[in-house]
ROGU-841887 format. One line per 4 residues: number of its first residue (from 1); their letters; for each residue x, y, z of C-alpha. Coordinates in Angstrom, 3 decimals, decimal comma. Last residue first. Layout:
NUM) A) X:Y:Z ~ ...
***
This chain:
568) XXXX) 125,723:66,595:42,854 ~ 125,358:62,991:41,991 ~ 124,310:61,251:38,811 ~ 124,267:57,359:38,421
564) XXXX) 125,648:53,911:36,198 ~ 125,917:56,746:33,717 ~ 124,388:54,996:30,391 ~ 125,782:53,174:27,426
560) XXXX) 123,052:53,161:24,894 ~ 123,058:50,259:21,977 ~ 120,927:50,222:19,269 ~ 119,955:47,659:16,474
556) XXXX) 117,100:49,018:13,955 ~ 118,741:46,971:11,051 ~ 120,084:50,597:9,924 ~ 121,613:51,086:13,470
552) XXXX) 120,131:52,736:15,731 ~ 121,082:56,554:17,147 ~ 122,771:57,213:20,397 ~ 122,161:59,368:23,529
548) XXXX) 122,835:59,640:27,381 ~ 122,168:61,706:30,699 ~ 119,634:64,205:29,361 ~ 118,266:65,738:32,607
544) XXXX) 114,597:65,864:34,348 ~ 112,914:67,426:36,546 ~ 111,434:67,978:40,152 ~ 111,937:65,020:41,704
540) XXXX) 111,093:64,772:45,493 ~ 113,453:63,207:47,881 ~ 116,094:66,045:47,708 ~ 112,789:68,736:48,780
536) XXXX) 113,819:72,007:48,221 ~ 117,146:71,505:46,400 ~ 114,862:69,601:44,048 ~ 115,812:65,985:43,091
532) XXXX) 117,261:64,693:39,595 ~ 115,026:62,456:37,207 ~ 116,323:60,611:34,571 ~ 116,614:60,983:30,842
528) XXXX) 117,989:58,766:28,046 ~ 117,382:60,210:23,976 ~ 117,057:57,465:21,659 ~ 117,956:59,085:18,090
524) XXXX) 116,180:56,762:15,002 ~ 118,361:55,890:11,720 ~ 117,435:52,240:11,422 ~ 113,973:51,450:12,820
520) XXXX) 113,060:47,561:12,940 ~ 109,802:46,443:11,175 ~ 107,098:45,757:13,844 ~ 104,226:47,960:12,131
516) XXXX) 104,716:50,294:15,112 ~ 108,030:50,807:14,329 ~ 110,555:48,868:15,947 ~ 113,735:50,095:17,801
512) XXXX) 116,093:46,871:18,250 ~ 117,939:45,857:21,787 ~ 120,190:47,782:24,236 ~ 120,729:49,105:27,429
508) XXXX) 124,060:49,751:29,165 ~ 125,328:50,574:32,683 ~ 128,762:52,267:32,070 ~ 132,207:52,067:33,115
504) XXXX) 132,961:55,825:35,012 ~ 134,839:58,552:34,166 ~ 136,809:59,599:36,565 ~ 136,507:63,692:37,624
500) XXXX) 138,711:66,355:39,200 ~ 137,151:69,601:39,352 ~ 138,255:73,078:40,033 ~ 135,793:75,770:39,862
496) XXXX) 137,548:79,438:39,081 ~ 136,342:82,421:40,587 ~ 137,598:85,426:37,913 ~ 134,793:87,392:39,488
492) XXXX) 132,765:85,678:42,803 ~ 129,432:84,828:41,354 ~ 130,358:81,443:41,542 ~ 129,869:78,257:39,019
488) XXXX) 127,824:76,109:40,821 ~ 127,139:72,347:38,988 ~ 123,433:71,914:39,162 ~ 123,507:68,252:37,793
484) XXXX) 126,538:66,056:37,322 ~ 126,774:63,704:34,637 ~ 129,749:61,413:33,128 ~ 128,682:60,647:29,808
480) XXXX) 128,936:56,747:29,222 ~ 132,020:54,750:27,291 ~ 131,110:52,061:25,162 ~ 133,400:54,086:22,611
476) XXXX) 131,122:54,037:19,415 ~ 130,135:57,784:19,844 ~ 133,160:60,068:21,097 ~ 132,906:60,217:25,169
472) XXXX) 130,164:63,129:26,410 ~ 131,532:64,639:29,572 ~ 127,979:66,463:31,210 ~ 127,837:69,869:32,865
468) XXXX) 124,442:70,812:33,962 ~ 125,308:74,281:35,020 ~ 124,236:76,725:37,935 ~ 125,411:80,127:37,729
464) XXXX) 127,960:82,657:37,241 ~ 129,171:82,918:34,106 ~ 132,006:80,670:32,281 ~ 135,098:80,423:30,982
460) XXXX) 135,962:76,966:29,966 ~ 139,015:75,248:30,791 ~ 139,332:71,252:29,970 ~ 141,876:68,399:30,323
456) XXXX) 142,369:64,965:29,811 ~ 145,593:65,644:27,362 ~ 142,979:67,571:25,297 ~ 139,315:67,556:26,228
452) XXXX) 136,939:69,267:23,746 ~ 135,091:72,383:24,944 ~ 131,533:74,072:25,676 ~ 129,957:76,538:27,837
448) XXXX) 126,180:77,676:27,267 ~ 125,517:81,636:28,512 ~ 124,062:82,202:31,771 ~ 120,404:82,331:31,686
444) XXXX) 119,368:86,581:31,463 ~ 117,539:87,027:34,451 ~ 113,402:87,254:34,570 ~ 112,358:89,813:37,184
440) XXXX) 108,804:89,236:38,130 ~ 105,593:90,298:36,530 ~ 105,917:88,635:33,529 ~ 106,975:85,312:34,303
436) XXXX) 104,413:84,637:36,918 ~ 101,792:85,757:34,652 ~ 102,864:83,507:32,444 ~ 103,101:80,507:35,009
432) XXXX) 106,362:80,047:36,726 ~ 108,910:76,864:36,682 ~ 111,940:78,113:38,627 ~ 114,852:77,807:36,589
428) XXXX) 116,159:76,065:33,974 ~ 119,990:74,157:34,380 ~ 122,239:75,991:32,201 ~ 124,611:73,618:29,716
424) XXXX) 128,399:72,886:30,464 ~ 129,526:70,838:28,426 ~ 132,451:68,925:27,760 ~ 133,014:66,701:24,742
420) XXXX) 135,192:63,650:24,802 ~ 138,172:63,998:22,116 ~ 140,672:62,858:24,570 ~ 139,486:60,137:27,596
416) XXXX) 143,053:60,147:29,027 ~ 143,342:56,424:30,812 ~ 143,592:55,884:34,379 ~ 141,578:52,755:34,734
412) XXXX) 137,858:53,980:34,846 ~ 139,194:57,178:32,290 ~ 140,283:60,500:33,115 ~ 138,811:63,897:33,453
408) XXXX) 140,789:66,499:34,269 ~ 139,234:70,417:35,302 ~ 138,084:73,820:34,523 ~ 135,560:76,015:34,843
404) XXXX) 136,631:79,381:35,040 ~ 134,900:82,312:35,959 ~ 134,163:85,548:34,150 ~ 135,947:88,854:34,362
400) XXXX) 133,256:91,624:36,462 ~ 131,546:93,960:33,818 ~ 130,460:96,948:36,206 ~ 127,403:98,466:35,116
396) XXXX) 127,814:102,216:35,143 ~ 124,770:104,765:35,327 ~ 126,367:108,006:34,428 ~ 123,024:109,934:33,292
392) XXXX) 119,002:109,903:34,988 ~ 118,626:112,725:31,801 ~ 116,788:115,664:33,093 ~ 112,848:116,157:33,314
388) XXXX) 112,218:113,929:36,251 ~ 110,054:111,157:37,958 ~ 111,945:109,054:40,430 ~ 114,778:106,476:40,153
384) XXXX) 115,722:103,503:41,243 ~ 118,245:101,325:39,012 ~ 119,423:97,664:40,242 ~ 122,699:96,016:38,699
380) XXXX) 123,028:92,461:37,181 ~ 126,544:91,124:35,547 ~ 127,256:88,376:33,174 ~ 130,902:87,282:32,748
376) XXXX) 133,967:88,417:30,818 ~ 136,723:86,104:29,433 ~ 133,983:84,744:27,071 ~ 133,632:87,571:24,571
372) XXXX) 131,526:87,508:21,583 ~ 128,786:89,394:23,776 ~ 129,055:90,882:27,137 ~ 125,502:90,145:28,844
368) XXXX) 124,152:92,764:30,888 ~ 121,096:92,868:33,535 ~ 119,635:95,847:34,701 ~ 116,951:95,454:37,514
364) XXXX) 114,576:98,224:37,953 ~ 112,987:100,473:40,569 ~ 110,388:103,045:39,448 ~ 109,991:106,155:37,249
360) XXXX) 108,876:105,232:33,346 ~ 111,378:104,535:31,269 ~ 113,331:106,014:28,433 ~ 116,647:103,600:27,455
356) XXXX) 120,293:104,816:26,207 ~ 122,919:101,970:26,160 ~ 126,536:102,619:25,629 ~ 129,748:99,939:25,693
352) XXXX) 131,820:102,509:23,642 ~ 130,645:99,544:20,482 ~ 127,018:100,621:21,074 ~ 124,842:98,418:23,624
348) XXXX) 122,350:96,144:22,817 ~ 118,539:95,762:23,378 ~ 116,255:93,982:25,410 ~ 113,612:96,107:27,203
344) XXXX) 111,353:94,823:30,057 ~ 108,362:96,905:31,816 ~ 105,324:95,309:33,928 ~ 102,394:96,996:35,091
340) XXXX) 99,993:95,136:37,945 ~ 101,778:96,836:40,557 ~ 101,394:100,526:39,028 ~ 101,652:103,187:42,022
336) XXXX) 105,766:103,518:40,676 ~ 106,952:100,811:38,406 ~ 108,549:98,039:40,695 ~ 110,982:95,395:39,486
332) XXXX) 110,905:96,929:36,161 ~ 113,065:94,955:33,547 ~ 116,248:96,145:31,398 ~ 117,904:93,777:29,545
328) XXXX) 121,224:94,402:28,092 ~ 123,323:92,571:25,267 ~ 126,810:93,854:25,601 ~ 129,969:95,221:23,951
324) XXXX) 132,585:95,945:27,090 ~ 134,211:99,408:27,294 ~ 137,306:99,866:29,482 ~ 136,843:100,905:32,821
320) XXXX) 139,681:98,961:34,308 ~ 137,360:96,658:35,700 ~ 134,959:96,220:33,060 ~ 132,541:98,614:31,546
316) XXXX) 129,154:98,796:30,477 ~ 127,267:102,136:30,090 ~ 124,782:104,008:31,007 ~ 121,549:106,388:29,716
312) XXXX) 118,398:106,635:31,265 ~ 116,348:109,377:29,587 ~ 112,625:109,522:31,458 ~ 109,281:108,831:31,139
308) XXXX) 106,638:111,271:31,818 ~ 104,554:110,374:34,752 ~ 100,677:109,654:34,349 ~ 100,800:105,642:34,868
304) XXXX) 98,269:105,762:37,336 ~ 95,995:107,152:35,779 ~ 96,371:103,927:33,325 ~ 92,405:103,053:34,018
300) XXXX) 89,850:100,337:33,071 ~ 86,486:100,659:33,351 ~ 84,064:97,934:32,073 ~ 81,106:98,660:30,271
296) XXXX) 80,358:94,780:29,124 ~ 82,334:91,736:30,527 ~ 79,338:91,109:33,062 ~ 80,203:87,911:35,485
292) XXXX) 79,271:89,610:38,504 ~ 81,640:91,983:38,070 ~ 83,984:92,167:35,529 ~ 87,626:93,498:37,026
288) XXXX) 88,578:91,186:39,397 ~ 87,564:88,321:36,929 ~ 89,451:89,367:34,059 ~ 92,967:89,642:35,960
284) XXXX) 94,098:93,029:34,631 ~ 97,575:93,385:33,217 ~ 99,532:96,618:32,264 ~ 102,467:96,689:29,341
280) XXXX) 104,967:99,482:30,760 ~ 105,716:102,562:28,663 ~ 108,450:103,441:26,303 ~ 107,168:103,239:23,559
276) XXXX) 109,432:101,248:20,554 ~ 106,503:98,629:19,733 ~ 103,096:100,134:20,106 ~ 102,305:99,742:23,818
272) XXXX) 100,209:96,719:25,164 ~ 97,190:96,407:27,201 ~ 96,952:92,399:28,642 ~ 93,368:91,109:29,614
268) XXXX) 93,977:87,965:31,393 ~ 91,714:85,090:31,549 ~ 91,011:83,489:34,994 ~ 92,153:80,473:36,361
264) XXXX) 89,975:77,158:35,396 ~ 86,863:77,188:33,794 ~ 84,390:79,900:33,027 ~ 84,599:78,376:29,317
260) XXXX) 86,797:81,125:27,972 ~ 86,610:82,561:23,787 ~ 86,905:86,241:23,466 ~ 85,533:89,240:21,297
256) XXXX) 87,221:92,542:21,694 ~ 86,294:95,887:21,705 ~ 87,636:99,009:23,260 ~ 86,953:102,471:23,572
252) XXXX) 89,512:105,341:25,035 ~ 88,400:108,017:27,608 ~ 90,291:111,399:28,209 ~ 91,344:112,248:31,612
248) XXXX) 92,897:115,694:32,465 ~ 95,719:117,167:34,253 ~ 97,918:117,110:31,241 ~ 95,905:118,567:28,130
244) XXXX) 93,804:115,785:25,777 ~ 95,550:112,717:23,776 ~ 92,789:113,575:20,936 ~ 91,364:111,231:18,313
240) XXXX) 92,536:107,798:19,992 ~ 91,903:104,448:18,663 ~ 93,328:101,249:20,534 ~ 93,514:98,269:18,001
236) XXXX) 92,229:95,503:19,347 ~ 93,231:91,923:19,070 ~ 90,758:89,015:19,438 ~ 90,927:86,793:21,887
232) XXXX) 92,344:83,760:23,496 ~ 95,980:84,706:23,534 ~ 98,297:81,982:24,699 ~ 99,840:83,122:28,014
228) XXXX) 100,710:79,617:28,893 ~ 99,293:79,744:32,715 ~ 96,931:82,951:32,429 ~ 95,441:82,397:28,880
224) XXXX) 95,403:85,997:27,284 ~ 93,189:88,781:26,469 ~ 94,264:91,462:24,232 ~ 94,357:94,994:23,882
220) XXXX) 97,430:96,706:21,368 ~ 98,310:99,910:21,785 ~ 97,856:102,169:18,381 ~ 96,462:105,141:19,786
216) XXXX) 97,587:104,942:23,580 ~ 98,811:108,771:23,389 ~ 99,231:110,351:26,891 ~ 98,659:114,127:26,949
212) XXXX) 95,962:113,757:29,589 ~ 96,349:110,685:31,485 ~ 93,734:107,739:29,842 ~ 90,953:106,154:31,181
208) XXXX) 90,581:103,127:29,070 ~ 86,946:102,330:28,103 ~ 84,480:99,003:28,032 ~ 84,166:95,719:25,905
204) XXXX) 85,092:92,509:26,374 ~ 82,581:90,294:24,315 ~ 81,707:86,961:24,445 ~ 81,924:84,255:21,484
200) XXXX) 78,930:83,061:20,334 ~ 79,058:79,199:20,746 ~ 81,870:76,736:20,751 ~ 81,149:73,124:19,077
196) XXXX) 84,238:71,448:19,252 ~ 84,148:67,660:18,682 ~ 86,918:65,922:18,810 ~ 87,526:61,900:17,908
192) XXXX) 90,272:59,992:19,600 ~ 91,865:56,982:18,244 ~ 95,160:56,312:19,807 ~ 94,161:57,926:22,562
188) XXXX) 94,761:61,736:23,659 ~ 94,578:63,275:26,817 ~ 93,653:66,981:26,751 ~ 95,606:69,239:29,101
184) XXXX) 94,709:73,024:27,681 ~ 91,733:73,678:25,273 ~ 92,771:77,392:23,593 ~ 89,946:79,004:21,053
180) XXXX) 91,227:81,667:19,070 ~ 89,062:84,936:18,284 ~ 86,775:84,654:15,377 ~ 88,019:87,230:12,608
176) XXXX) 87,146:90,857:12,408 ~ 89,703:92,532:10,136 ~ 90,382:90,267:7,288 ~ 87,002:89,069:5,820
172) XXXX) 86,113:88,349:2,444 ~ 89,375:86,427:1,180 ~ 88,882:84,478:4,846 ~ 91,528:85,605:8,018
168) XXXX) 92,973:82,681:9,445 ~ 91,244:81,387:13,040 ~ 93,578:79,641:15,732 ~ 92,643:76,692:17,359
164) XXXX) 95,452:75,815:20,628 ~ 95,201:72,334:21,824 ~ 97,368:71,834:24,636 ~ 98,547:67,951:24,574
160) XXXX) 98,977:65,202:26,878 ~ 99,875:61,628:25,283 ~ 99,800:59,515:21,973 ~ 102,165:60,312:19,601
156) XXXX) 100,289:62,673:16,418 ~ 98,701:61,972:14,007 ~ 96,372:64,968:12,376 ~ 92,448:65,168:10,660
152) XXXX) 91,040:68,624:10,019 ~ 87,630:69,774:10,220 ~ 85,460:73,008:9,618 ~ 81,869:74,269:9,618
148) XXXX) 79,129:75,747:7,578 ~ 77,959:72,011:6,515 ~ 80,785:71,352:3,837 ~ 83,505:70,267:6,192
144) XXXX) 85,283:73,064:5,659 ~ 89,079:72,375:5,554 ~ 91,357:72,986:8,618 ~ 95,064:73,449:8,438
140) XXXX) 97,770:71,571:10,466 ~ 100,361:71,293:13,339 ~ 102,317:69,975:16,059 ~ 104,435:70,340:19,187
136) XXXX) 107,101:69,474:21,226 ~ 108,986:70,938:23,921 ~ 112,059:69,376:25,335 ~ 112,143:67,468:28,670
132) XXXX) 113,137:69,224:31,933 ~ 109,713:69,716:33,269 ~ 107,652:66,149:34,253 ~ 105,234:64,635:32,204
128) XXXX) 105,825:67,236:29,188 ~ 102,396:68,511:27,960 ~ 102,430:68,612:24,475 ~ 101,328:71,039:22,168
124) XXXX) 98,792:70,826:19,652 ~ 98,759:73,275:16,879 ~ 95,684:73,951:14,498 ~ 95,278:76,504:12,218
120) XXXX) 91,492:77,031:11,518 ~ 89,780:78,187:8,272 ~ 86,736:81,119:8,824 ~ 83,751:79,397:7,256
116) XXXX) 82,736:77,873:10,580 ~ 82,536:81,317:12,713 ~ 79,582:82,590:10,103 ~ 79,551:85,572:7,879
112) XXXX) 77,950:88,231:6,867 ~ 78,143:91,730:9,306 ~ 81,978:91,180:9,104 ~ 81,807:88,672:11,372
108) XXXX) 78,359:86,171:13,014 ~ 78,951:84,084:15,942 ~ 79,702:80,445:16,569 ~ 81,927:78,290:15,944
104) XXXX) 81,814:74,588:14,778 ~ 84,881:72,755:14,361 ~ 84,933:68,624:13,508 ~ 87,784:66,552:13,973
100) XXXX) 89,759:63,450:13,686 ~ 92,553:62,741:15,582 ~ 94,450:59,660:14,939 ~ 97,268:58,412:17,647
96) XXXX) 100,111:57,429:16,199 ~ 100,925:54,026:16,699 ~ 103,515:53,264:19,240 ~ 106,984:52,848:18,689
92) XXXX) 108,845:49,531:19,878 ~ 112,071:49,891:22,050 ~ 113,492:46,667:22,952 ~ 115,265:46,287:26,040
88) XXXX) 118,228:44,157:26,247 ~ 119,539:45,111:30,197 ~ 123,716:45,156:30,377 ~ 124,464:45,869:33,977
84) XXXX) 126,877:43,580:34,802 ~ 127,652:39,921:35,877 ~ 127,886:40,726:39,663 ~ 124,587:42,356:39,220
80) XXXX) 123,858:45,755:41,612 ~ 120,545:47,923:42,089 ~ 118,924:45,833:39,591 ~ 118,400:47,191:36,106
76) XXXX) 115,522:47,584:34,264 ~ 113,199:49,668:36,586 ~ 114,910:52,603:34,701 ~ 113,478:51,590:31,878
72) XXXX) 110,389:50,512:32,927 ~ 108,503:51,416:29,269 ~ 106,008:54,161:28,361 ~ 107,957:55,543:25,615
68) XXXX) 107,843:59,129:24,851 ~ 107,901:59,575:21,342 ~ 109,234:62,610:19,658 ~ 108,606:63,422:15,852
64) XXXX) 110,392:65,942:13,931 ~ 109,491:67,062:10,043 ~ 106,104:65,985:9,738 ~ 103,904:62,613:11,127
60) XXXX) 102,949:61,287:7,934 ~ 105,796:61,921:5,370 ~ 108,553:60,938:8,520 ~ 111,072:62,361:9,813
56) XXXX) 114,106:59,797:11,067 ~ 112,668:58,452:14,151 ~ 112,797:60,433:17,826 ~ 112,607:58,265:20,639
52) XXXX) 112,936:59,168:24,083 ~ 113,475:57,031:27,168 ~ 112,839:58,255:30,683 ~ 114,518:56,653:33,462
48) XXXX) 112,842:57,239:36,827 ~ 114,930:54,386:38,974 ~ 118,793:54,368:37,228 ~ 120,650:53,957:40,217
44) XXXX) 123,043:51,153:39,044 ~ 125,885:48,692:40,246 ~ 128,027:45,963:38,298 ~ 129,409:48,512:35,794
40) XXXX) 130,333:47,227:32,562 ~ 133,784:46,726:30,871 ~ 133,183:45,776:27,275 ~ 133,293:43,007:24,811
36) XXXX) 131,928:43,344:21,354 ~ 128,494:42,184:20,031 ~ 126,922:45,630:21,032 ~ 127,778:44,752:24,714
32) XXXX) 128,722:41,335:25,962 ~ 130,148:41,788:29,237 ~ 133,365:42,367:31,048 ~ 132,719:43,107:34,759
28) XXXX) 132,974:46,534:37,314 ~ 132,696:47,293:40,603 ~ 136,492:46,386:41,404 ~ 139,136:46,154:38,083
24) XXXX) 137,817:46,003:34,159 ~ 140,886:43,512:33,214 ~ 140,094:40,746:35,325 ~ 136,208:40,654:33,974
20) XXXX) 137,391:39,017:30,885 ~ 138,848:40,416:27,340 ~ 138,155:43,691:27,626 ~ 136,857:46,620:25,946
16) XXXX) 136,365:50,441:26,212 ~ 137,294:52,450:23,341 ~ 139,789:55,906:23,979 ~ 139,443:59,198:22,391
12) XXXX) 139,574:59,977:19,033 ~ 141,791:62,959:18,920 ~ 144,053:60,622:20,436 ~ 144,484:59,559:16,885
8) XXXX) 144,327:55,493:15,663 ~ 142,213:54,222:18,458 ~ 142,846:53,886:22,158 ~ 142,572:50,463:24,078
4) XXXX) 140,825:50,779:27,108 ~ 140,461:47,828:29,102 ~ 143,771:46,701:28,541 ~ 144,438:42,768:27,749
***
């Protein structure tokens, strides 16, 4: 009997069964698998498996729900089993954990009224174990509590969240409302009870010393959580009567109020153009700047910032200098005497491939993105230029064609695996705090890459980069997806990327998802991820990839064929 037997339309794909462990061939066996027979893999490097559960939504926990089970998953399978790698494992949901809380803030607004009669939004966040997995997060209104304060009840999965308390504006009071209170990294039980009493909030207040002939009126100050960037204060409206005459100063007030314990990294007070100026947005780490502690009659200056901007207009072409439509970011790499500025436009260019941008004098990096057109790929230019009066004109960005991925992918024993999925996803980059993030270039990811094998085949264009690719077999076929991390594509134009791949027979888990009352879960996603290594240390993992998915049965039954491994 053939292991693979294909189905009705080769659209399809193949299904893996057997009959006995002589049809599967070396490294393999014929196992039990779903209550059909299937060719397994005998081996398995599975160690750091994560498993993921996300049920149907529910009326109690909102719209999308993700549970990260704490189960050996990975642990589950031997490193080889003559008899194959088929590992029941029953996946049974947690409780939710039940937070109930009570808010009391200080502090007196709008002359009359008290922090606790201001309603709360609430969001928690959660903090991934290791980076690679999807954000999650959730949230819910306050009520007053009756005693000049608020409270609010949630469930949520046990685990690691960022609690971020955000006050609404009241009927009587819309411009001076408590400033948000951010609590990063709290663990959460399955019962857990929070009390929040935060007093007076402090206030940042001091004056802007300004260029002559600058206008600030209307920039936005703020201060802001240095890791997340979550804004901890409130936001202040610069005011400015008179810009003054160039070669002078003219001083600016400003007034915020601000929630920070003293604990941890340093706030980060963040000064802001209106939207559509073209000037940089400046950051001041809050404890360089208030001395001794005192956040009261500070001086902060933009003197530095005194040139004009100026007219940079370009445009994107490819090789034969035709005109490509692109999306374009533009992002200081250095703004002239201002280290602590930053600068980044996104915007698009005109059908002749134009962009027109005024910015301050300094070094830049332009990045450009062709748009509804795969055959080209994404290309990065710098820009230096000093102060001036005349238009910094004729700045080309050469569109180079993109690369190809392409490849054939056939089954354990030969077999076309049409209809599989192929694609080719960016791997993140460098984890970096906010602050991180915002002072340092930040590239456009290369755009997602995606096809359908036909007669075992696949070409995808694609920009230069690092991909996870992944061959995802039609559901139902007891096939796995065939992994490999940090595929290069090269910056090289028109470079294409052969590979030549064989699927392999899978290592398989299965069982019944159970709610937490013990009745099985039909119609829940379980969502396999395991660890891949850094290229800085291969021995230490440094995130995570999706390597497998399926969704339970309605009697709660699931079955997850799994890459037996990943490799580079």
């Amino acid at each position: 009997m053939a292991c693979s037997i294909p189905l009705s339309t080769s659209e399809a794909g193949p299904t893996n069964a057997c009959g006995s462990s002589a049809d599967c061939g070396a490294g393999a066996a014929c196992a039990e698998v779903g209550g059909q027979r299937a060719c397994v893999s005998t081996s398995a490097q599975l160690d750091g498996l994560i498993l993921e559960v996300r049920p149907r939504p529910s009326q109690e926990l909102g719209a999308e729900v993700s549970h990260l089970l704490d189960v050996d998953a990975g642990g589950s399978f031997s490193p080889h089993d003559a008899g194959g790698q088929v590992r029941s494992l029953d996946l049974d949901i947690p409780a939710p954990a039940r937070v109930q809380a009570t808010l009391r803030m200080g502090g007196s607004y709008c002359g009359r009224l008290a922090g606790g009669q201001f309603p709360v939004r609430v969001e928690l966040r959660r903090v991934a174990p290791v980076v690679g997995l999807p954000a999650q997060s959730y949230s819910t209104f306050s009520q007053p509590d009756g005693a000049d304060g608020q409270t609010f009840q949630i469930a949520v999965p046990t685990g690691d969240y960022h609690i971020y308390l955000v006050p609404q504006a009241h009927s009587e009071c819309t411009d001076d409302i408590p400033p948000p209170i951010f609590l990063p990294s709290q663990s959460i039980p399955e019962v857990w009870k929070l009390g929040v009493n935060a007093e007076a909030p402090a206030v940042l207040q001091g004056s802007l010393q300004v260029p002559g002939g600058m206008r600030v009126d209307g920039w936005r100050l703020d201060l802001v959580d240095p890791i997340t960037g979550s804004v901890i204060s409130q936001v202040d409206l610069l005011e400015q009567r008179d810009p003054g005459q160039p070669g002078t100063a003219t001083q600016v007030g400003f007034s915020v109020k601000f929630h920070w314990d003293g604990k941890g990294n340093s706030p980060l007070v963040r000064l802001r153009p209106r939207d559509g100026v073209p000037r940089p947005t400046v950051y001041w780490e809050l404890a360089s700047i208030a001395l001794q502690g005192s956040t009261g009659n500070l001086d902060l200056s933009l003197l530095q910032l005194d040139a004009v901007a100026r007219r940079v207009e370009g445009q994107t072409v490819d090789a034969k200098g035709n005109p490509v439509l692109s999306a374009v970011r533009i992002q200081s790499a250095d703004i002239e005497r201002a280290p602590n500025a930053a600068y980044k436009l996104d915007t698009e260019t005109d059908a002749e491939g134009l962009f027109r941008a005024d910015l301050p004098p300094g070094e830049y990096v332009i990045f450009a993105q062709p748009i509804n057109d795969t055959t080209k790929a994404t290309a990065m230019r710098s820009l230096k230029f000093p102060a001036g009066e005349d238009c910094y004109c004729g700045q080309s960005v050469d569109i180079p064609e993109a690369g190809t991925l392409r490849g054939r992918v056939q089954g354990p024993a030969g077999e076309l695996m049409d209809g599989a999925g192929v694609f080719a996803v960016p791997s993140p980059g460098e984890v970096k705090t906010y602050l991180g993030k915002v002072l340092s270039t930040e590239p456009l990811l290369p755009r997602q890459a995606s096809g359908v094998l036909r007669n075992g085949a696949f070409s995808l264009g694609a920009d230069p980069g690092e991909f996870d690719f992944s061959v995802r077999p039609t559901p139902g076929s007891t096939y796995p997806w065939l992994v490999r991390p940090r595929l290069a594509v090269s910056a090289d134009g028109a470079a294409v990327t052969e590979l030549e791949l064989t699927m392999p027979y899978p290592a398989v888990l299965q069982g019944v998802v159970r709610d937490a009352s013990g009745a099985p879960l039909g119609d829940a996603t379980v969502v396999a991820w395991l660890p891949v290594p850094s290229d800085a240390a291969q021995e230490a993992a440094s995130r995570v990839i999706q390597i497998g998915e399926t969704r339970s049965a309605p009697d709660g039954s699931y079955v997850l064929p799994l890459p037996p491994s990943t490799s580079r």
